[in-house]
N, CA and C atoms as an extended XYZ file, in Angstrom:
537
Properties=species:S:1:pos:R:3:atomname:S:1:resname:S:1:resid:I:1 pbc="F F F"
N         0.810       -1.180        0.000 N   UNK     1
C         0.000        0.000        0.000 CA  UNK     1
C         0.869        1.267        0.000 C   UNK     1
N         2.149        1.560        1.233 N   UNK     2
C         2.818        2.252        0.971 CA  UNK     2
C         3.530        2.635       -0.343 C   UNK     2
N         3.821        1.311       -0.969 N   UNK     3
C         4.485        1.272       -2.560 CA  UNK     3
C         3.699        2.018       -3.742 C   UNK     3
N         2.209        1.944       -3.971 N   UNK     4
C         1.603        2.534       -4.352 CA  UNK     4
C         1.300        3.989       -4.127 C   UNK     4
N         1.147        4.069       -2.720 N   UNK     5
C         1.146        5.843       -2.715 CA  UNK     5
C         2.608        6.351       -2.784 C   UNK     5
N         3.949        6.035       -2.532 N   UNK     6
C         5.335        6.544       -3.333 CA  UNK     6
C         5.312        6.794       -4.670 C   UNK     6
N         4.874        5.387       -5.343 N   UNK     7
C         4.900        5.507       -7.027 CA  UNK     7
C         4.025        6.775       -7.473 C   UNK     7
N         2.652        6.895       -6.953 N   UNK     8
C         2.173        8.035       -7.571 CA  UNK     8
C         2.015        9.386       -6.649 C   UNK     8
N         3.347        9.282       -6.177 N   UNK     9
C         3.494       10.768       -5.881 CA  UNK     9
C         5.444       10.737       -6.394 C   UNK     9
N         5.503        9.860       -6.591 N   UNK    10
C         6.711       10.350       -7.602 CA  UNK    10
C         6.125       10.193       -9.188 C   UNK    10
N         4.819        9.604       -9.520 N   UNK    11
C         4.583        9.903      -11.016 CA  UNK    11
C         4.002       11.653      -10.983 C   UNK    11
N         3.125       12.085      -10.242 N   UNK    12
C         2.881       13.638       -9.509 CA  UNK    12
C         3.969       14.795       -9.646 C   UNK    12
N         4.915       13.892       -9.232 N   UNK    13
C         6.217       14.360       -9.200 CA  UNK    13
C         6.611       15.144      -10.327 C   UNK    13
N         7.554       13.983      -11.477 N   UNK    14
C         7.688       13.783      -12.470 CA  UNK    14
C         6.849       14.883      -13.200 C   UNK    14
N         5.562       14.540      -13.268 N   UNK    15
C         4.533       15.285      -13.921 CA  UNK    15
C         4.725       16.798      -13.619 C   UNK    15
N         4.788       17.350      -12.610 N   UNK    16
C         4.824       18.713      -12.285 CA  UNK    16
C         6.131       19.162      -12.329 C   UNK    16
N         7.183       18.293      -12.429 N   UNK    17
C         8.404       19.378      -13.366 CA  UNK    17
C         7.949       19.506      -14.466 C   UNK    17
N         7.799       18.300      -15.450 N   UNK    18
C         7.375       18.050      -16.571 CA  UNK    18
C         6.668       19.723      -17.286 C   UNK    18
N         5.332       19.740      -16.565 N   UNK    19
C         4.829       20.801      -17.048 CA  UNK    19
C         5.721       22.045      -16.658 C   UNK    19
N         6.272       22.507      -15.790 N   UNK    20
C         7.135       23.732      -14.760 CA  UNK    20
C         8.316       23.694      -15.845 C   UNK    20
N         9.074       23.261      -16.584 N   UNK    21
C        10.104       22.752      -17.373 CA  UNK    21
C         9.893       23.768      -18.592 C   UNK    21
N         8.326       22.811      -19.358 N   UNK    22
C         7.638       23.267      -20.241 CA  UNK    22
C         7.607       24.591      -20.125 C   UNK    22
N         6.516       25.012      -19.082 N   UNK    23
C         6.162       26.508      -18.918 CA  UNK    23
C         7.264       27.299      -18.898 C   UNK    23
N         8.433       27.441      -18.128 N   UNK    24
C         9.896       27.961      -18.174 CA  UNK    24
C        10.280       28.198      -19.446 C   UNK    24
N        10.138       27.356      -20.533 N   UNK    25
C        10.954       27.149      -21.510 CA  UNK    25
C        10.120       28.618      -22.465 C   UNK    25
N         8.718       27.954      -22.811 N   UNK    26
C         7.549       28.858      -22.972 CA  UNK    26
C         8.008       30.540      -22.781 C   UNK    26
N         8.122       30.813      -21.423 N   UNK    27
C         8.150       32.047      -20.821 CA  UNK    27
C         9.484       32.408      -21.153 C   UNK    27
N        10.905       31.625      -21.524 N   UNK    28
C        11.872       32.602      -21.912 CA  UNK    28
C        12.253       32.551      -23.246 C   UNK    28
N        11.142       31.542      -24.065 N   UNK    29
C        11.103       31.846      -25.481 CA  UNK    29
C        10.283       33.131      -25.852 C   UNK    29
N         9.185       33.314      -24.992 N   UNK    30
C         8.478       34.322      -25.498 CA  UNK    30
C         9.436       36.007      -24.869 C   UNK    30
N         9.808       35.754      -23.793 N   UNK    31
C        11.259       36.680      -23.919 CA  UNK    31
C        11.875       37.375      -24.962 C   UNK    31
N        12.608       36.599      -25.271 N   UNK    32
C        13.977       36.339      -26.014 CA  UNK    32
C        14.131       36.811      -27.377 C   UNK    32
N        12.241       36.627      -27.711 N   UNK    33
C        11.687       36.866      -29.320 CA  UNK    33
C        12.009       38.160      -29.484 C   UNK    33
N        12.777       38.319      -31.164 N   UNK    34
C        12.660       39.924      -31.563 CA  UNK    34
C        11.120       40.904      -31.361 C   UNK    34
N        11.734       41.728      -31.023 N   UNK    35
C         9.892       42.579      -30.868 CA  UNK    35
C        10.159       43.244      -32.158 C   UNK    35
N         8.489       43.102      -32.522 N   UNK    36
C         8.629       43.946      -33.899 CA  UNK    36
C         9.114       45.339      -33.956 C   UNK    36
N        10.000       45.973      -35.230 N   UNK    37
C        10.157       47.329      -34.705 CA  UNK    37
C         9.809       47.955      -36.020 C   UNK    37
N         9.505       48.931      -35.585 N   UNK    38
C         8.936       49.767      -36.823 CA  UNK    38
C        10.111       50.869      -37.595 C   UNK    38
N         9.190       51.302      -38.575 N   UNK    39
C        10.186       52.299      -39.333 CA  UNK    39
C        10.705       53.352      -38.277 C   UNK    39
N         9.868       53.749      -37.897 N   UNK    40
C         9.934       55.167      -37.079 CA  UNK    40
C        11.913       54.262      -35.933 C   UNK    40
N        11.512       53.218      -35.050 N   UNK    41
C        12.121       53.053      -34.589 CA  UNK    41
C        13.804       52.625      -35.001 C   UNK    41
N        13.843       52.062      -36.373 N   UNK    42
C        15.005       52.162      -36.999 CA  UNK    42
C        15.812       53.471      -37.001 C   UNK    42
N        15.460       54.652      -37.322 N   UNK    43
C        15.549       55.823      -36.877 CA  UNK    43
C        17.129       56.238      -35.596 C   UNK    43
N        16.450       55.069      -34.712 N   UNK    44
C        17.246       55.031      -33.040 CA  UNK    44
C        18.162       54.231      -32.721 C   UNK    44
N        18.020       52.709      -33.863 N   UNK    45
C        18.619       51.684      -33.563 CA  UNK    45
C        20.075       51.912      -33.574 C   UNK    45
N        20.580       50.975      -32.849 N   UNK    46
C        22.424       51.196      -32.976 CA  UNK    46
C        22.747       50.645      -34.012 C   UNK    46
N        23.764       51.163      -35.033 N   UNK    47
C        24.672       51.158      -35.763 CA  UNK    47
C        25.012       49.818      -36.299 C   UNK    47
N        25.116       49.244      -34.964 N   UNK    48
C        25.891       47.785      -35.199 CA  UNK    48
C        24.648       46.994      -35.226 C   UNK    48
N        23.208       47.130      -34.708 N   UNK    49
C        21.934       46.408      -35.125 CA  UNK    49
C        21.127       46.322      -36.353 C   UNK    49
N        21.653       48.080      -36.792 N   UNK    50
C        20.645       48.340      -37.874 CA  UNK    50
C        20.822       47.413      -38.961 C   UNK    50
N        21.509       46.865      -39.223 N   UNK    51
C        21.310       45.808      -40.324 CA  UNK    51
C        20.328       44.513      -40.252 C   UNK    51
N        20.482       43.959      -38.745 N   UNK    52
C        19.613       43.247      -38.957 CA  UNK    52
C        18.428       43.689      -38.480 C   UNK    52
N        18.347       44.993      -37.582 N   UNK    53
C        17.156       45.113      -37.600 CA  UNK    53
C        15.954       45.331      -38.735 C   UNK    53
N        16.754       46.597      -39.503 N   UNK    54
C        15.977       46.624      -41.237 CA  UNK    54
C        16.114       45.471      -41.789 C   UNK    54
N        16.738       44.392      -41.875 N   UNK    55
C        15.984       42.869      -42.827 CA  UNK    55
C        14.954       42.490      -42.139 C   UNK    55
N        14.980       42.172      -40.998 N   UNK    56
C        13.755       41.759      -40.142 CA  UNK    56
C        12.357       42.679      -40.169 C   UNK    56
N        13.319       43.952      -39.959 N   UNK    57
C        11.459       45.153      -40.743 CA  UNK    57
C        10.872       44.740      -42.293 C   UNK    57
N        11.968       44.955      -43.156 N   UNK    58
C        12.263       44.229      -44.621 CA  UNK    58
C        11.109       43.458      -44.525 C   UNK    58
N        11.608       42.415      -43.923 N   UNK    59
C        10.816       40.842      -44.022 CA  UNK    59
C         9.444       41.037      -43.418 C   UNK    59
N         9.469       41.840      -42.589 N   UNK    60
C         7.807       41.611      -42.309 CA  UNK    60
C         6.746       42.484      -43.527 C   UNK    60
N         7.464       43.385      -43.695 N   UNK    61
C         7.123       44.043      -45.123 CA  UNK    61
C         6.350       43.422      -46.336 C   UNK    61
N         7.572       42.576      -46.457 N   UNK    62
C         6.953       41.485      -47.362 CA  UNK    62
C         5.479       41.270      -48.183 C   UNK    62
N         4.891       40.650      -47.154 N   UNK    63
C         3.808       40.086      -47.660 CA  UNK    63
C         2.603       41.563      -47.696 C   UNK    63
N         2.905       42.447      -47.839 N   UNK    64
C         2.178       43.648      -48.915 CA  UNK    64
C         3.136       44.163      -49.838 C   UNK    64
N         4.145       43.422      -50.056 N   UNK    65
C         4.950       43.938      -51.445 CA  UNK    65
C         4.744       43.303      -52.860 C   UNK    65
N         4.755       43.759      -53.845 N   UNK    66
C         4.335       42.585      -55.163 CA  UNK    66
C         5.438       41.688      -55.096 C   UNK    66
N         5.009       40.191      -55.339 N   UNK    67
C         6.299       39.346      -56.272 CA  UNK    67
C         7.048       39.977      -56.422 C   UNK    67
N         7.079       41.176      -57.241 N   UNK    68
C         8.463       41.140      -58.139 CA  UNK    68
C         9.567       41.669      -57.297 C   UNK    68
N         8.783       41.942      -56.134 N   UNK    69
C        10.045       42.829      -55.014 CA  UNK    69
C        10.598       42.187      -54.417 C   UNK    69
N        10.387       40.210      -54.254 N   UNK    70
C        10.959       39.142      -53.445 CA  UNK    70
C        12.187       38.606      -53.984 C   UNK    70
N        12.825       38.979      -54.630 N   UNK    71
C        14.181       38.685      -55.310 CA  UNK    71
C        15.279       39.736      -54.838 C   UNK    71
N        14.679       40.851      -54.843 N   UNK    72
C        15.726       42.077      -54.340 CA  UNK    72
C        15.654       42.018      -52.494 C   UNK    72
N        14.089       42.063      -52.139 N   UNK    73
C        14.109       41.966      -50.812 CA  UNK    73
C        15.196       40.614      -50.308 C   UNK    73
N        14.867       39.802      -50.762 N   UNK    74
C        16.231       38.336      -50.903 CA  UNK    74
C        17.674       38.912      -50.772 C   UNK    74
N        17.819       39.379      -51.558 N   UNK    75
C        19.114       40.423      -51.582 CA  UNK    75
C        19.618       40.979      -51.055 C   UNK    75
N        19.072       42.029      -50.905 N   UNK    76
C        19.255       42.972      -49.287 CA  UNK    76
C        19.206       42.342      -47.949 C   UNK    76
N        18.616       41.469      -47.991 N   UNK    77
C        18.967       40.819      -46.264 CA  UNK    77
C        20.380       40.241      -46.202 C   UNK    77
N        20.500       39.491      -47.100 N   UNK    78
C        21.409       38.721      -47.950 CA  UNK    78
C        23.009       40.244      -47.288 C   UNK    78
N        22.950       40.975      -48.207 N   UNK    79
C        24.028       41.908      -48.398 CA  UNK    79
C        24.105       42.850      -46.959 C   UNK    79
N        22.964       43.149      -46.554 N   UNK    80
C        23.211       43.858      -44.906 CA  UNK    80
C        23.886       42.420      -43.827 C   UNK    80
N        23.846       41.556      -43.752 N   UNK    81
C        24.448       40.208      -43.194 CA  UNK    81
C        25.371       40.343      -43.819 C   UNK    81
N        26.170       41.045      -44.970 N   UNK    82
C        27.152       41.109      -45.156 CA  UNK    82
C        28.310       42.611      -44.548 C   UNK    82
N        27.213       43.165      -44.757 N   UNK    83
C        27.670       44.392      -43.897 CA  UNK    83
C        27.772       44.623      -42.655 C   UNK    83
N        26.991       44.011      -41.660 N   UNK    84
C        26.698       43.793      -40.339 CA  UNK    84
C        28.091       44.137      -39.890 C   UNK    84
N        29.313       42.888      -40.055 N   UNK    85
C        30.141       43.277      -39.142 CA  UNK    85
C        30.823       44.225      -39.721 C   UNK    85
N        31.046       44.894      -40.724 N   UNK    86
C        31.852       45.715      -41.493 CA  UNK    86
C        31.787       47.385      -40.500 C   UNK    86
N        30.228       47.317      -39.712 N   UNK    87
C        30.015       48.304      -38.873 CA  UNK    87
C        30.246       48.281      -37.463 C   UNK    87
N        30.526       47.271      -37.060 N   UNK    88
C        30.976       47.120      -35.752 CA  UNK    88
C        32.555       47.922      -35.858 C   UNK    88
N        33.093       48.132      -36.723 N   UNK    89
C        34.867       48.409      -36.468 CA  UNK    89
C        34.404       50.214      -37.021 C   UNK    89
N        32.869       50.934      -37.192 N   UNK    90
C        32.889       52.113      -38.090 CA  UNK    90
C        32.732       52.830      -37.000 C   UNK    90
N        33.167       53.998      -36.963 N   UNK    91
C        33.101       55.240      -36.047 CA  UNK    91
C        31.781       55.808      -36.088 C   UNK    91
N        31.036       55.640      -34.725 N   UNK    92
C        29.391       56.204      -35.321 CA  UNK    92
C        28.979       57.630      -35.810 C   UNK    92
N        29.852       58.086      -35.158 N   UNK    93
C        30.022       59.651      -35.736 CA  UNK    93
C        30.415       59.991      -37.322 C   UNK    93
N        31.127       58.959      -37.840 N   UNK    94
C        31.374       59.382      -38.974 CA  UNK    94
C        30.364       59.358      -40.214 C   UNK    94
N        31.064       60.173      -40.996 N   UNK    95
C        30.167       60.161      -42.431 CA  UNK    95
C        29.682       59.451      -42.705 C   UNK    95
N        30.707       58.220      -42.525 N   UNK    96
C        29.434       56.663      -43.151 CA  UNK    96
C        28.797       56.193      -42.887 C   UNK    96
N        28.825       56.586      -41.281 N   UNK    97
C        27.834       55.825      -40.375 CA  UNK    97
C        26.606       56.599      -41.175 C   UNK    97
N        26.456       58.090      -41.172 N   UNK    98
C        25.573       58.693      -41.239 CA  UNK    98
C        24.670       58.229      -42.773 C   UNK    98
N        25.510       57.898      -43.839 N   UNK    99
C        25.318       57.350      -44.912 CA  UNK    99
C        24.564       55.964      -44.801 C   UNK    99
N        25.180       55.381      -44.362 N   UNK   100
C        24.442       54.028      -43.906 CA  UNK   100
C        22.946       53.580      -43.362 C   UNK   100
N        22.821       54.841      -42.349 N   UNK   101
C        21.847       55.054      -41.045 CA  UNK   101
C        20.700       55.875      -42.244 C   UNK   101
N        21.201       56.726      -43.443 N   UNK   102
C        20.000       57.453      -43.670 CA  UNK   102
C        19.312       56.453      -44.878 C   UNK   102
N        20.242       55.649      -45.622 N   UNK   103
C        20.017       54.596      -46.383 CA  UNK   103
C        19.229       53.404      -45.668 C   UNK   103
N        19.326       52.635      -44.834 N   UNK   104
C        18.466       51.854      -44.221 CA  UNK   104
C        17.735       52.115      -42.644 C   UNK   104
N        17.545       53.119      -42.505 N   UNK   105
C        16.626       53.743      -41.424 CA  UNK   105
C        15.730       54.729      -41.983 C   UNK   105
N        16.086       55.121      -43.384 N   UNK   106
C        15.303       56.497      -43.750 CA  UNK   106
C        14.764       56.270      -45.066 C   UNK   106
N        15.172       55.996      -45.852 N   UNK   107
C        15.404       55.485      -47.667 CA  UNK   107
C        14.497       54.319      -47.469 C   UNK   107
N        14.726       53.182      -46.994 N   UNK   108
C        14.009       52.220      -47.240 CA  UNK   108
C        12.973       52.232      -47.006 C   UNK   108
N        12.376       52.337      -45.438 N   UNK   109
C        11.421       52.896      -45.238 CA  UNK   109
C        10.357       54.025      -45.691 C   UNK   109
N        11.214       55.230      -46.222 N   UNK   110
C        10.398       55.919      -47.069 CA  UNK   110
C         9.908       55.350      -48.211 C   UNK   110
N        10.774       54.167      -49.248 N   UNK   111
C        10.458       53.656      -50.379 CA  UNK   111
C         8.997       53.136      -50.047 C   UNK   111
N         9.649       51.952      -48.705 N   UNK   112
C         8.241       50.951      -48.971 CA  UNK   112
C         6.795       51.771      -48.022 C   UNK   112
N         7.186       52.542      -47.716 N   UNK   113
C         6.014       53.314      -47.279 CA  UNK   113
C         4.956       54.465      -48.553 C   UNK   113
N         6.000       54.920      -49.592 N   UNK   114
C         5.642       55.360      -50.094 CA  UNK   114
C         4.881       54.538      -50.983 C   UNK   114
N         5.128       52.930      -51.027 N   UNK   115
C         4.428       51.954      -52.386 CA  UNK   115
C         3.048       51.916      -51.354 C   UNK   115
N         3.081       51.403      -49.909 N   UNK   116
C         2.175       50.773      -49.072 CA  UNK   116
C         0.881       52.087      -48.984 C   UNK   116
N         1.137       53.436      -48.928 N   UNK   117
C         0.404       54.627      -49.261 CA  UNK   117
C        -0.270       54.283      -50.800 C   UNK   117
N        -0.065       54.148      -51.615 N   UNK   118
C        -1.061       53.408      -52.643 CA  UNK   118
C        -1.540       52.980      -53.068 C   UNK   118
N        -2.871       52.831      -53.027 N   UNK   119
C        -4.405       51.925      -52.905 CA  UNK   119
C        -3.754       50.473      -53.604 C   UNK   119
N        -3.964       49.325      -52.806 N   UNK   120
C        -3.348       48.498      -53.684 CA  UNK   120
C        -4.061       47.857      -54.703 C   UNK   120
N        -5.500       48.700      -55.245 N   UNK   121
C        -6.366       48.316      -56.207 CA  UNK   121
C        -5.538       48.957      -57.588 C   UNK   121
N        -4.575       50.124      -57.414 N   UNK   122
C        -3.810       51.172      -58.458 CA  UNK   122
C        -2.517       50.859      -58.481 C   UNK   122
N        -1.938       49.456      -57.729 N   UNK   123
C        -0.335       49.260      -57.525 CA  UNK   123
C         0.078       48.593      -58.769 C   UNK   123
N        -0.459       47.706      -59.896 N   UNK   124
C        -0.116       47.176      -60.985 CA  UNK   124
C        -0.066       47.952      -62.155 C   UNK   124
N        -1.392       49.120      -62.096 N   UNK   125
C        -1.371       49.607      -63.067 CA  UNK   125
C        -0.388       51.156      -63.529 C   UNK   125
N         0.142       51.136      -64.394 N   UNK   126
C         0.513       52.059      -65.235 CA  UNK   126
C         0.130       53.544      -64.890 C   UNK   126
N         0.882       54.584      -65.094 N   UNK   127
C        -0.077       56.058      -64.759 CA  UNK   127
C         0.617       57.064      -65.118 C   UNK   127
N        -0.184       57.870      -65.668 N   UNK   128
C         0.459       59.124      -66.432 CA  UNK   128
C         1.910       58.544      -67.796 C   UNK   128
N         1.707       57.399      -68.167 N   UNK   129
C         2.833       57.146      -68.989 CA  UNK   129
C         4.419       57.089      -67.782 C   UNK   129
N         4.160       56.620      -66.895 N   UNK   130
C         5.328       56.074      -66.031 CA  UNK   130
C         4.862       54.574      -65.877 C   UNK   130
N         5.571       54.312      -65.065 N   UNK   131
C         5.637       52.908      -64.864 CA  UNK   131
C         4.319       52.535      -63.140 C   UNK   131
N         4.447       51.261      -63.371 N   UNK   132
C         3.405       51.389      -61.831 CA  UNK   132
C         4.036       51.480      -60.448 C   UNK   132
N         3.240       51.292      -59.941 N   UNK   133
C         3.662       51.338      -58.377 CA  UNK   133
C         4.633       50.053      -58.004 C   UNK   133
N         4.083       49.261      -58.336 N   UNK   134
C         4.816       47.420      -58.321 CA  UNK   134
C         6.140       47.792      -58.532 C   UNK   134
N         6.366       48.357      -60.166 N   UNK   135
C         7.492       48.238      -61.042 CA  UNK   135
C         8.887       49.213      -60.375 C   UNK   135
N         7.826       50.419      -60.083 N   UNK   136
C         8.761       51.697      -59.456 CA  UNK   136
C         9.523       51.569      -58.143 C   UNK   136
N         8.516       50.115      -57.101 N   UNK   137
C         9.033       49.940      -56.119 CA  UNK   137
C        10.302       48.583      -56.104 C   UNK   137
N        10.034       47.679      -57.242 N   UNK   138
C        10.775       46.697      -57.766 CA  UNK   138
C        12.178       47.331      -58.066 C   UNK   138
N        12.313       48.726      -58.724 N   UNK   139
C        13.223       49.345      -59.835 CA  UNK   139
C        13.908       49.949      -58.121 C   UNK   139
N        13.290       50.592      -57.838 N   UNK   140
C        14.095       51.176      -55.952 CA  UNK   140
C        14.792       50.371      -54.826 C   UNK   140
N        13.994       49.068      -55.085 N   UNK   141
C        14.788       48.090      -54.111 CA  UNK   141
C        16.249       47.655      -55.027 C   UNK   141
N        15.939       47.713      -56.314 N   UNK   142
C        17.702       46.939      -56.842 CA  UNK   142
C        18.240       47.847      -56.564 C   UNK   142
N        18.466       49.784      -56.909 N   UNK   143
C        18.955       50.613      -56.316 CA  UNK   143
C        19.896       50.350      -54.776 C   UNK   143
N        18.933       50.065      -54.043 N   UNK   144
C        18.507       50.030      -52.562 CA  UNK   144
C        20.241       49.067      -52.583 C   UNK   144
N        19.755       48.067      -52.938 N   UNK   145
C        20.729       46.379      -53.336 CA  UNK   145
C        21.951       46.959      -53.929 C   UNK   145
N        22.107       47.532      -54.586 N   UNK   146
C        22.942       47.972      -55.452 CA  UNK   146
C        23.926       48.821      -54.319 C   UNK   146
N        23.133       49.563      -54.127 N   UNK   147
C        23.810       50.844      -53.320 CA  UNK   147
C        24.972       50.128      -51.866 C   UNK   147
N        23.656       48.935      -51.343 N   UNK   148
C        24.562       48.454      -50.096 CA  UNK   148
C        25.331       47.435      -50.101 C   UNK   148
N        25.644       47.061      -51.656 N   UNK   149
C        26.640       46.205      -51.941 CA  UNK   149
C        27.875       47.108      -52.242 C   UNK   149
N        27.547       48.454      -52.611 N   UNK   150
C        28.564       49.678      -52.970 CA  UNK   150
C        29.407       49.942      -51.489 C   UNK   150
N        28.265       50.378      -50.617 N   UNK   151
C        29.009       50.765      -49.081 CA  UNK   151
C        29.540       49.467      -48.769 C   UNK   151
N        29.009       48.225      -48.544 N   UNK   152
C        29.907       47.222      -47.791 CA  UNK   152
C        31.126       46.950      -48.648 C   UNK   152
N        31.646       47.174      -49.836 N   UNK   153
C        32.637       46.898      -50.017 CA  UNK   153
C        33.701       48.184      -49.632 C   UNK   153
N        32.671       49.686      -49.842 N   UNK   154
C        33.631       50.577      -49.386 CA  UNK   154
C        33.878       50.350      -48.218 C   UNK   154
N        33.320       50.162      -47.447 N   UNK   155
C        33.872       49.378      -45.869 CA  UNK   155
C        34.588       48.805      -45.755 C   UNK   155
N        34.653       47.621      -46.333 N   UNK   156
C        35.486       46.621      -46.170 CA  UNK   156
C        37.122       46.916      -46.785 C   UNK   156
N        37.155       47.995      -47.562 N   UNK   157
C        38.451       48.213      -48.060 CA  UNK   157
C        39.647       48.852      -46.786 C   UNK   157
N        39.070       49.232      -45.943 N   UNK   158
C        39.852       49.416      -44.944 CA  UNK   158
C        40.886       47.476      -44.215 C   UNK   158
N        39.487       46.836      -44.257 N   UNK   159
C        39.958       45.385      -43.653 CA  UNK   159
C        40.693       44.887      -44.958 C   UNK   159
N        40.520       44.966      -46.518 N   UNK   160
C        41.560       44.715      -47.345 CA  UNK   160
C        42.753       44.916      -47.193 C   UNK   160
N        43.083       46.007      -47.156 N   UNK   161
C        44.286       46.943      -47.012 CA  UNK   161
C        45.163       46.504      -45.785 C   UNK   161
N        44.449       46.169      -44.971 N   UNK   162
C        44.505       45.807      -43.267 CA  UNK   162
C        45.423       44.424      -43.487 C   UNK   162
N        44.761       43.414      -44.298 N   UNK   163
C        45.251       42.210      -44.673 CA  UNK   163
C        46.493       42.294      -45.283 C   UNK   163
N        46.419       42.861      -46.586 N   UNK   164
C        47.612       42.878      -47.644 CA  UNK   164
C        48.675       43.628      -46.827 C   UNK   164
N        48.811       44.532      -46.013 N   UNK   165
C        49.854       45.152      -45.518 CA  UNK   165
C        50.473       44.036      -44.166 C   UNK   165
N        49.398       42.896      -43.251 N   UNK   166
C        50.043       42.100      -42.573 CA  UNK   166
C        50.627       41.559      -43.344 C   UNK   166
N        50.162       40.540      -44.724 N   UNK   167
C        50.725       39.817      -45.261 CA  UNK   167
C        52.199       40.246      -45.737 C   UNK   167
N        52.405       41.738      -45.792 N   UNK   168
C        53.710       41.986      -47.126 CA  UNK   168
C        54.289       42.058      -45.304 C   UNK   168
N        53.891       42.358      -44.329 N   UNK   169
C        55.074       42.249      -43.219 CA  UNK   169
C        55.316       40.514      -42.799 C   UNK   169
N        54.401       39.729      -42.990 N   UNK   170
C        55.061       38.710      -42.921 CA  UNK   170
C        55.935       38.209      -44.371 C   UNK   170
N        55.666       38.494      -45.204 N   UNK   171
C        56.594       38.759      -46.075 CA  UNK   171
C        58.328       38.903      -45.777 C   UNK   171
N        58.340       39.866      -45.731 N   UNK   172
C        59.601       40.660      -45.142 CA  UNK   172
C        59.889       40.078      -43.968 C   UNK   172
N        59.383       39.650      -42.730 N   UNK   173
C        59.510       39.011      -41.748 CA  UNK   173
C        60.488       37.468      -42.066 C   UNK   173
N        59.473       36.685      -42.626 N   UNK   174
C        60.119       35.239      -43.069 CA  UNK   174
C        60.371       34.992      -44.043 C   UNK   174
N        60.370       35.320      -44.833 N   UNK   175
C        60.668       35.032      -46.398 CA  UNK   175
C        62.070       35.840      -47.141 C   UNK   175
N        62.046       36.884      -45.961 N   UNK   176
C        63.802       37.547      -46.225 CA  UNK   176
C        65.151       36.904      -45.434 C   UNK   176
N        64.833       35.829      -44.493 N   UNK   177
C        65.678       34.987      -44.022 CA  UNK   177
C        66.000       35.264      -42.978 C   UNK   177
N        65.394       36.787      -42.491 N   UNK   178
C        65.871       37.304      -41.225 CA  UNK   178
C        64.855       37.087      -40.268 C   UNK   178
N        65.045       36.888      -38.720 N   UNK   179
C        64.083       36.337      -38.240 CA  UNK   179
C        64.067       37.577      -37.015 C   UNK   179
């Protein structure tokens, strides 16, 4: 009789970590999760976030953008993950930061705000002999792509330079016989 009431108060047991485990896990996943952030708040973000924070705005974007904008949006997440660390070593004060910060905190956001402001019953079609809303916002994101494949390499030419000048001192170091 005793054996029976042990077993099910260690199955009781068992059971109530079981769930307490669960719930824990629950409560610091829902933590942990990016909070959505908006345009306005890119604006504030640090330097060294804003990249991934704008793909993640980017991406929620998405699904009110036409098709044809999911190849470039692809892109740009793609190329700011390439830039990401290129800004951790940039002076926030400087020019480029400022270049950077008005390009994906200000530019992008204005783009896709300016497509999302247009009835999306008028976004395919054609107007005044320009192109449509779809096309104009398709034609701004390769820009967009274009542009931050331009800065991350101008970035990165500092860490080029950085390289080739260790290398020519190990150069001269071991390869001239002198140690």
């Amino acid at each position: 009789m005793i054996d029976s009431e042990v077993a099910s108060l260690h199955t009781a047991g068992v059971i109530v970590t079981l769930i307490a485990v669960i719930m824990a896990c629950s409560i610091v996943a829902m933590l942990s999760r990016d909070r959505p952030v908006s345009a306005e708040q890119l604006g504030t973000t640090s330097l060294d976030a804003l990249p991934r924070q704008t793909a993640t705005w980017l991406d929620r974007q998405q699904p009110s953008l036409p098709h044809a904008a999911a190849a470039s949006i692809a892109s740009i997440s793609l190329r700011l993950g390439d830039m990401a660390p290129q800004l951790r070593a940039l002076d926030p004060a400087s020019p480029a930061a400022d270049a950077v910060r008005r390009l994906l905190a200000t530019d992008i956001p204005a783009l896709v705000g300016g497509y999302q402001s247009v009835p999306s019953s008028m976004r395919a079609s054609a107007r005044d002999g320009g192109s449509s809303p779809d096309a104009q916002l398709a034609d701004g994101l390769r820009v967009i792509d274009d542009e931050i494949g331009r800065m991350t390499v101008q970035l990165a030419r500092g860490a080029f330079d950085e390289l080739a000048t260790q290398r020519r001192f190990l150069e001269l170091k071991y390869e001239s016989g002198t140690n």
